[in-house]
C-alpha positions in Angstrom: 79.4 105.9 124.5 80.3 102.7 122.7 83.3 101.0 122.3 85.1 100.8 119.6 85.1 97.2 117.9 88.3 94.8 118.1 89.4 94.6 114.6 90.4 91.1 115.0 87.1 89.9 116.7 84.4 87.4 116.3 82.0 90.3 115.9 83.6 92.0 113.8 84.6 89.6 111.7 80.7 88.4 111.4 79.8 92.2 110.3 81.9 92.1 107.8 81.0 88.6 106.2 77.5 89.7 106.9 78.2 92.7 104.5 80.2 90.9 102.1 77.0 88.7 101.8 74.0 91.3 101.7 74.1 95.2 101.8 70.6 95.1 103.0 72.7 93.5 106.5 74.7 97.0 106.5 71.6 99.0 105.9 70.2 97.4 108.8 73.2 98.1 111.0 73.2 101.8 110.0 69.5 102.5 110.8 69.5 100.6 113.8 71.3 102.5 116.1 69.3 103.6 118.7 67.3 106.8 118.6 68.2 106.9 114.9 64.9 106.9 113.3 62.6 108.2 116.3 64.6 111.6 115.4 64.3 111.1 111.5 60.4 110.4 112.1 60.5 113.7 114.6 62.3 116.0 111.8 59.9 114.7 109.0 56.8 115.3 111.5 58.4 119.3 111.8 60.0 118.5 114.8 63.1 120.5 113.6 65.2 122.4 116.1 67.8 120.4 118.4 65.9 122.4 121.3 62.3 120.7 120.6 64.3 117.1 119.7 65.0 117.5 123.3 62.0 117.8 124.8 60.6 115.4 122.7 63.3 112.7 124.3 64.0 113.9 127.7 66.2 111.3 128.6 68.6 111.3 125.3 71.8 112.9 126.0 72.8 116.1 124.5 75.8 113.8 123.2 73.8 111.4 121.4 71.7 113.7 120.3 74.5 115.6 118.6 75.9 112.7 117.5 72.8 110.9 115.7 72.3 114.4 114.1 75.5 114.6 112.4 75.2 111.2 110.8 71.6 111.7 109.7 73.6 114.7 107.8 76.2 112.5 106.6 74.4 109.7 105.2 72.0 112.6 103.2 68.7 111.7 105.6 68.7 115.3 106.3 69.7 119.0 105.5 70.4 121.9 108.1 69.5 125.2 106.9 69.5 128.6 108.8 66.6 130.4 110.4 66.4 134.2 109.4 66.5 137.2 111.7 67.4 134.2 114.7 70.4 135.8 117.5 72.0 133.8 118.6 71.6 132.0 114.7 69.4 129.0 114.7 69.4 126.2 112.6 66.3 123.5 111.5 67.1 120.6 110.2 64.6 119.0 107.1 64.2 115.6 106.0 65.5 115.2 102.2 64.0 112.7 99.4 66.1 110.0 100.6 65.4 110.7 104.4 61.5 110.6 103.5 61.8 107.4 101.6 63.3 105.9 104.0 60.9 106.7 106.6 58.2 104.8 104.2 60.0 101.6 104.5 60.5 101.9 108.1 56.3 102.6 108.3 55.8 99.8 106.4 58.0 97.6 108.5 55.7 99.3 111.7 52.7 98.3 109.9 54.0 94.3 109.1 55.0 94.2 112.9 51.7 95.4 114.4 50.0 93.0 112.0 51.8 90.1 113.0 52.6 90.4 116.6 49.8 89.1 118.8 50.1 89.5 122.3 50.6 86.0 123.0 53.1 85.5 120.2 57.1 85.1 120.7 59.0 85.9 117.5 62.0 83.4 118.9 59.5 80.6 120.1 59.0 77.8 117.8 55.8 75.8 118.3 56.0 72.3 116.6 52.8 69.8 116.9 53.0 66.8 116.8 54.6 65.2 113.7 55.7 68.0 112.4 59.5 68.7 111.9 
């Protein structure tokens, strides 16, 4: 489980001029977390049931599990809704309009990475020839 931040850090300090700057910085911060969209993507794909999110990531904890759940429901990524005639009662969860479009944009940004990463390329390298600056 993580820590919680020092509210007089560097880091937090930086997150929060970040955000002053640019939602799109908070936006990333919030989709990032890990696990986050593999179970959005898994739910959209009718992966629905806490049981079958399990299997599909055998080494995720119950706890995260739980816990990435509850803030896809928060943030309106996804609805729960009851399955009929189910003892002990079962629940699925669904993606809603704003889960789905999101889950465009993070395609898109799959697409744009396979397109541009080569296996010889480093994203943090910088290659400079000759004369050039």
């Amino acid at each position: 489980m993580a820590t919680p931040r020092k509210e007089l850090s560097t880091n937090t300090e930086n997150l929060q001029t970040l955000a002053q700057a640019c939602d799109v910085n908070e936006v990333l911060l919030q989709i990032s977390l890990r696990w986050k969209m593999q179970i959005l993507y898994c739910i959209a794909d009718d992966v629905s049931q806490f049981s079958t999110l399990k299997k599909m990531f055998p080494t995720l904890s119950d706890q995260v599990l739980s816990k990435r759940l509850k803030e896809l429901k928060e943030e309106s990524l996804v609805f729960t809704e009851d399955i009929e005639n189910t003892i002990p009662a079962q629940i699925r969860y669904r993606p809603t309009e704003k889960g789905r479009e999101l889950l465009k944009i993070i395609l898109d940004l799959h697409h744009w990475g396979l397109r541009w990463k080569t296996a010889d390329s480093n994203y943090c390298e910088l290659k400079l020839q000759a004369g050039q600056l």
